[in-house]
PyMOL Python script that loads the backbone (N, CA, C, O; Angstrom):
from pymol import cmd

cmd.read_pdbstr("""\
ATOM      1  N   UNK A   1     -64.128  29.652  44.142  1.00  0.00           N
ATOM      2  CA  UNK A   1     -64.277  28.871  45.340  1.00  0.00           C
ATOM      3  C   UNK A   1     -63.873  29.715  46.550  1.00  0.00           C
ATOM      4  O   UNK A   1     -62.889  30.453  46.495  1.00  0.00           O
ATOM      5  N   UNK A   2     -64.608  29.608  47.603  1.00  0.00           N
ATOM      6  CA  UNK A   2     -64.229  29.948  48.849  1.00  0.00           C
ATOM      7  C   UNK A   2     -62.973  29.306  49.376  1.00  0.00           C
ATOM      8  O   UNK A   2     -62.589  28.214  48.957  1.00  0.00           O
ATOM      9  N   UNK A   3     -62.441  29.882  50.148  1.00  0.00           N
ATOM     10  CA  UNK A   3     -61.353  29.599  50.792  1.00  0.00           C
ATOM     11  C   UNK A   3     -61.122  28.404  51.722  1.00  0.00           C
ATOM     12  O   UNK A   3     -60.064  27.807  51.922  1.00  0.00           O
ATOM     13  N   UNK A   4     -62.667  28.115  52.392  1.00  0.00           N
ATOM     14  CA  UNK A   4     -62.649  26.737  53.309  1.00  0.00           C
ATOM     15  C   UNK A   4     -62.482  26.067  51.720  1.00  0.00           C
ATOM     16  O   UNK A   4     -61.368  25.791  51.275  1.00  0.00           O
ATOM     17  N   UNK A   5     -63.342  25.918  51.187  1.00  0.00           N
ATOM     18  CA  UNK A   5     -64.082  25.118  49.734  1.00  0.00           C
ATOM     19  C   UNK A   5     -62.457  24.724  49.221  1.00  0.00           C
ATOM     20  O   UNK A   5     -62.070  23.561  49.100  1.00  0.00           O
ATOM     21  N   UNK A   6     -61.698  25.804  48.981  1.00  0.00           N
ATOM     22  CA  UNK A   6     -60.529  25.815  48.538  1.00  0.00           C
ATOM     23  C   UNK A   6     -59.498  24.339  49.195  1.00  0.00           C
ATOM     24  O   UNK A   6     -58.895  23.510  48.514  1.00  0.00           O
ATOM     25  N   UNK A   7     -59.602  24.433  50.867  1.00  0.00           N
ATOM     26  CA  UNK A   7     -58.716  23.603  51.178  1.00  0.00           C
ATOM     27  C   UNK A   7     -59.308  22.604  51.588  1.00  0.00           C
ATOM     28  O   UNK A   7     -58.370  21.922  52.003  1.00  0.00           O
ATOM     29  N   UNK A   8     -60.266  22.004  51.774  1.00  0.00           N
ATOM     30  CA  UNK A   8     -61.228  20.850  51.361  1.00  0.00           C
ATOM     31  C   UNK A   8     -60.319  20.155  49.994  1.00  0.00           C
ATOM     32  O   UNK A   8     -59.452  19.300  50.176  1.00  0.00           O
ATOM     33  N   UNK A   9     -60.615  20.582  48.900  1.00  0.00           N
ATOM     34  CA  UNK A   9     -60.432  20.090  47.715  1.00  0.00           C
ATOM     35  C   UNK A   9     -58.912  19.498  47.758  1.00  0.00           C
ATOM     36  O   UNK A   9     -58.578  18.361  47.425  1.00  0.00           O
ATOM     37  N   UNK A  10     -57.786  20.896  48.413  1.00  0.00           N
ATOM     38  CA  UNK A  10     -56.821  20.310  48.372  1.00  0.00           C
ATOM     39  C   UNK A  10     -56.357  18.814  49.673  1.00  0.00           C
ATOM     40  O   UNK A  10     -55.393  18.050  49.627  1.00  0.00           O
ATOM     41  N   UNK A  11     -57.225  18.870  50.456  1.00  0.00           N
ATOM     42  CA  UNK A  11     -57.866  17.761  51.480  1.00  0.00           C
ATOM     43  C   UNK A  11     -57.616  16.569  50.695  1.00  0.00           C
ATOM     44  O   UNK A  11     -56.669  15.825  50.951  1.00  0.00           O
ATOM     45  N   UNK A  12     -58.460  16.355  49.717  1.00  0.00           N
ATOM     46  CA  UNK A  12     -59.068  15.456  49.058  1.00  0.00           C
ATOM     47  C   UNK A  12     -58.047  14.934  48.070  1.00  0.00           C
ATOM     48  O   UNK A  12     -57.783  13.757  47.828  1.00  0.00           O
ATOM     49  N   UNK A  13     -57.480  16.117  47.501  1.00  0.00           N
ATOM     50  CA  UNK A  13     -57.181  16.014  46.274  1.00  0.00           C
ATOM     51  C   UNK A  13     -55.982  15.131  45.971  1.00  0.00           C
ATOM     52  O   UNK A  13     -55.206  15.066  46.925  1.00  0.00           O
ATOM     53  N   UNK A  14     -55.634  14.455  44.932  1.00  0.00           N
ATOM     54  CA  UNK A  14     -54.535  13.616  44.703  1.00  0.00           C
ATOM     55  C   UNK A  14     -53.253  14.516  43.689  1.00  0.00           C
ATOM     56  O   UNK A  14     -53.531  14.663  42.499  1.00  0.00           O
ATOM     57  N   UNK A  15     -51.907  15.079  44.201  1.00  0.00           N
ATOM     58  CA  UNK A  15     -51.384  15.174  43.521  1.00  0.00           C
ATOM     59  C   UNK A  15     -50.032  15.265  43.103  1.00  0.00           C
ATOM     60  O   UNK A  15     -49.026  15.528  43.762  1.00  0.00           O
ATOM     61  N   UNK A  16     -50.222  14.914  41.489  1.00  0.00           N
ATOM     62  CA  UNK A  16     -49.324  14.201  40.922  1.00  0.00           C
ATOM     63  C   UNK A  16     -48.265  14.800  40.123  1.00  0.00           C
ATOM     64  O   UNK A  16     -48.963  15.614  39.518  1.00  0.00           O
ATOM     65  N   UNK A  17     -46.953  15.011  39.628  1.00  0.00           N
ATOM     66  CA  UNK A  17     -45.779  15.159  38.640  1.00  0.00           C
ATOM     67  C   UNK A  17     -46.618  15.610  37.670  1.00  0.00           C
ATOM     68  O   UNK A  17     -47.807  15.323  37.812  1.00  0.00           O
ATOM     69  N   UNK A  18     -46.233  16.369  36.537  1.00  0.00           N
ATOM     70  CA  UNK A  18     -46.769  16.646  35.426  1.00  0.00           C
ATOM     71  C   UNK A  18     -45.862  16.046  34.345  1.00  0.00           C
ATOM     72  O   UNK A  18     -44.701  15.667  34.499  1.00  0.00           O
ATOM     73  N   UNK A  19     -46.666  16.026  33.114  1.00  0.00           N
ATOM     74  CA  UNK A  19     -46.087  15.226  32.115  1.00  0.00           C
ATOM     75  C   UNK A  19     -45.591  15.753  31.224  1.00  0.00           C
ATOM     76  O   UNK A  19     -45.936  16.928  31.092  1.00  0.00           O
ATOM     77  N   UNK A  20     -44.720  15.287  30.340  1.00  0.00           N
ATOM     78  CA  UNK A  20     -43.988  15.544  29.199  1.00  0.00           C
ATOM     79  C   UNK A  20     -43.159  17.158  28.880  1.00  0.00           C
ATOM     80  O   UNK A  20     -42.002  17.365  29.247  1.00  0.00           O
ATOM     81  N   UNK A  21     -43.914  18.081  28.220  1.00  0.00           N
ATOM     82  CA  UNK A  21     -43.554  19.457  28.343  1.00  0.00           C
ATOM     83  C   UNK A  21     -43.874  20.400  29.359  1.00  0.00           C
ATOM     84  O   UNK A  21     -43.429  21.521  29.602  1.00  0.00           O
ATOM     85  N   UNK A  22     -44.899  19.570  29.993  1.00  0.00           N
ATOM     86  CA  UNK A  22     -44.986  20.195  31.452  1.00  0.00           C
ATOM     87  C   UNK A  22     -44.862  19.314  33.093  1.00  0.00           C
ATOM     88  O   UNK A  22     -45.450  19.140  34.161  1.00  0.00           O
ATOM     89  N   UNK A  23     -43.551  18.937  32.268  1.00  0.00           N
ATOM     90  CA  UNK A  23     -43.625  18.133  34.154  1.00  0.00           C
ATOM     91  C   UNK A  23     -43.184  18.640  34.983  1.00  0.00           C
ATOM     92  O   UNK A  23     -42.777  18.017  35.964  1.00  0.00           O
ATOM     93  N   UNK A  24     -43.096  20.223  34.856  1.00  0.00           N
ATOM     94  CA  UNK A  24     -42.452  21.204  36.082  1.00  0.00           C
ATOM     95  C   UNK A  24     -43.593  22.039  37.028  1.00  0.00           C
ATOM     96  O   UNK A  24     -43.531  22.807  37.988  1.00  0.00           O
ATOM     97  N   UNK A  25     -44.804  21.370  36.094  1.00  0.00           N
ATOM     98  CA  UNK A  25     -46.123  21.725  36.710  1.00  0.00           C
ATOM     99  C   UNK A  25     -46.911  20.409  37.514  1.00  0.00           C
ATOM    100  O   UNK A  25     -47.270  19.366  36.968  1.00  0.00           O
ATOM    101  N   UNK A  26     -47.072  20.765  38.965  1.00  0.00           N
ATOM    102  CA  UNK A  26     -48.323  20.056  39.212  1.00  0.00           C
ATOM    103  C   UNK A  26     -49.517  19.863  38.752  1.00  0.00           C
ATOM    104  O   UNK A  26     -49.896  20.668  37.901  1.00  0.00           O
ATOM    105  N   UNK A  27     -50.338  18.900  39.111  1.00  0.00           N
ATOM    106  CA  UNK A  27     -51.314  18.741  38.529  1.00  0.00           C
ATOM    107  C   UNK A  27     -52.087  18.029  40.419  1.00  0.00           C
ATOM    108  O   UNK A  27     -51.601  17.280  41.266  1.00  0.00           O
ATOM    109  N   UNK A  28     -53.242  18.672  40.341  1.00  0.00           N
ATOM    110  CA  UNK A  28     -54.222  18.604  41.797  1.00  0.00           C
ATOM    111  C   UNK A  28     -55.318  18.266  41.337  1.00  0.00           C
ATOM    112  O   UNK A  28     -55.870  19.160  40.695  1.00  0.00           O
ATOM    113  N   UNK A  29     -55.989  17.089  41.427  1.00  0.00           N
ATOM    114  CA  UNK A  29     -57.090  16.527  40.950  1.00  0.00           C
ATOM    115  C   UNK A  29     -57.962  15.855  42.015  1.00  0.00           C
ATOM    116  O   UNK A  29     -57.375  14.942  42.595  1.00  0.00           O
ATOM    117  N   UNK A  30     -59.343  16.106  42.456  1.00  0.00           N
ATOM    118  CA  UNK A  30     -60.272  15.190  42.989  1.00  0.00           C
ATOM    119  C   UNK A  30     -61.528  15.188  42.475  1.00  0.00           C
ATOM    120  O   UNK A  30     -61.809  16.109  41.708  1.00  0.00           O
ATOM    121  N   UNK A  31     -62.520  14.194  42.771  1.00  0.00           N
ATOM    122  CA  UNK A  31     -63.830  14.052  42.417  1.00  0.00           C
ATOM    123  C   UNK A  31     -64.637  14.478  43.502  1.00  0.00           C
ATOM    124  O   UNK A  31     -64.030  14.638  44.561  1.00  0.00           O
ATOM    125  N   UNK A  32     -65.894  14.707  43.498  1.00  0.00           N
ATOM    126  CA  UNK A  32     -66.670  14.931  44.804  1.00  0.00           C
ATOM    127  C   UNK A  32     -66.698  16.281  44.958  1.00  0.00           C
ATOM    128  O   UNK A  32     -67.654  16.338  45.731  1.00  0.00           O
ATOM    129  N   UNK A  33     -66.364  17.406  44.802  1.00  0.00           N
ATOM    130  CA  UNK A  33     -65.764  18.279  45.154  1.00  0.00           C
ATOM    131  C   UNK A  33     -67.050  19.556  45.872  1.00  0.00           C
ATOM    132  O   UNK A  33     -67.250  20.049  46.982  1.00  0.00           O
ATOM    133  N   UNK A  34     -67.674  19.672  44.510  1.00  0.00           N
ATOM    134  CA  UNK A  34     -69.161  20.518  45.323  1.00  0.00           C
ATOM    135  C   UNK A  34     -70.653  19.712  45.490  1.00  0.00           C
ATOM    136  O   UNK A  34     -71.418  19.843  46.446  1.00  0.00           O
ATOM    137  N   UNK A  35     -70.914  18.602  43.967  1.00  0.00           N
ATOM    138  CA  UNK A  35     -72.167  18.010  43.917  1.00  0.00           C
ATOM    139  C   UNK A  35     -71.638  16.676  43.105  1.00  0.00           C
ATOM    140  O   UNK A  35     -70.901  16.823  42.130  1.00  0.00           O
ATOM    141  N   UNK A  36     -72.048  15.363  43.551  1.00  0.00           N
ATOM    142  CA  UNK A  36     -71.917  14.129  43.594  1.00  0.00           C
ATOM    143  C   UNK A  36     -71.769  13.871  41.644  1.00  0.00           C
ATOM    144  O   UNK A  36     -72.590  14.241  40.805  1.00  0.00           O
ATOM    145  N   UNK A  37     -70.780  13.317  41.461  1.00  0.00           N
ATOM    146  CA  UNK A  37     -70.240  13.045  39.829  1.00  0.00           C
ATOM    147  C   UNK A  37     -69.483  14.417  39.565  1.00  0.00           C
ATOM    148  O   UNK A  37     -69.424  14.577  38.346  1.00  0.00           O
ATOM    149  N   UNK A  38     -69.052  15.172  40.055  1.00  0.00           N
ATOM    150  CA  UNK A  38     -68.507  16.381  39.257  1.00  0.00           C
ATOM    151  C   UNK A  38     -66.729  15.812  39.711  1.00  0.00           C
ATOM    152  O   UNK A  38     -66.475  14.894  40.491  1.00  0.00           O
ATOM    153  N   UNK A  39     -65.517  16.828  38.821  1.00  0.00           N
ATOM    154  CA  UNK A  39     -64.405  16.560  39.461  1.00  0.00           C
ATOM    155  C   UNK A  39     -63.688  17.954  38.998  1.00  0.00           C
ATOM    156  O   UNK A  39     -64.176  18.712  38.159  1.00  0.00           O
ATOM    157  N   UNK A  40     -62.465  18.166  39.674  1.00  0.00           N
ATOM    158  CA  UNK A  40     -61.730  19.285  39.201  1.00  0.00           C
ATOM    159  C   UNK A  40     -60.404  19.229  39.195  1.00  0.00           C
ATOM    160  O   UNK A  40     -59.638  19.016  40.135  1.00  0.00           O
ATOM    161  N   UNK A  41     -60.203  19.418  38.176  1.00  0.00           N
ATOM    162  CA  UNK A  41     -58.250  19.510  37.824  1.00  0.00           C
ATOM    163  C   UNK A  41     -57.481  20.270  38.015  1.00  0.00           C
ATOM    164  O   UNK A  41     -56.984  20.336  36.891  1.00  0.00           O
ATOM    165  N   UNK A  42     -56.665  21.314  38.915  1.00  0.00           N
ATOM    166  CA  UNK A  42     -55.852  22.371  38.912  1.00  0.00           C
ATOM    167  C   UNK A  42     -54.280  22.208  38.855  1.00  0.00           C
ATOM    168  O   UNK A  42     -53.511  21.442  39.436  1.00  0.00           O
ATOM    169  N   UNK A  43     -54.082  23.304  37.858  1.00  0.00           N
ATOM    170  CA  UNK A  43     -52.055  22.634  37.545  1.00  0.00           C
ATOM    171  C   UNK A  43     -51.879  23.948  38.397  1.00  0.00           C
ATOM    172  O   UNK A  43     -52.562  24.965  38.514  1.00  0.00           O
ATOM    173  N   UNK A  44     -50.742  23.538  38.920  1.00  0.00           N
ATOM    174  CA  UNK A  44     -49.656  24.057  40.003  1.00  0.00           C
ATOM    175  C   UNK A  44     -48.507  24.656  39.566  1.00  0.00           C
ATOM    176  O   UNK A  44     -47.838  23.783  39.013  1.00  0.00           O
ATOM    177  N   UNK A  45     -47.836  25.920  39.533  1.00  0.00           N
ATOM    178  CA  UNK A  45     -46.788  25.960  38.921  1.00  0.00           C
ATOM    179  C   UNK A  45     -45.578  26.474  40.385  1.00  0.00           C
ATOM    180  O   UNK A  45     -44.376  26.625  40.168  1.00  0.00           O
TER     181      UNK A  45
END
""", "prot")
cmd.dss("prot")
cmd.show_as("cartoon", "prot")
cmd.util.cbc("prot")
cmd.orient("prot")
């Protein structure tokens, strides 16, 4: 991803605590992102 593309997503994106063995990791999730039904998940450390 491009760099605008990049902070768009994080724009959008919802994020949340991580779980169980990794709840020291984020987790950055939105839908929409390049073409209509797609979505993308990125963990954060």
């Amino acid at each position: 991803m491009s760099k605008g593309r990049e902070v768009d997503f994080f724009d959008k994106a919802k994020i949340t605590d991580g779980e169980g063995d990794l709840e020291w990791i984020r987790k950055v999730h939105a839908t929409l992102v390049s073409i209509k039904g797609d979505a993308l998940t990125q963990r954060v450390d």
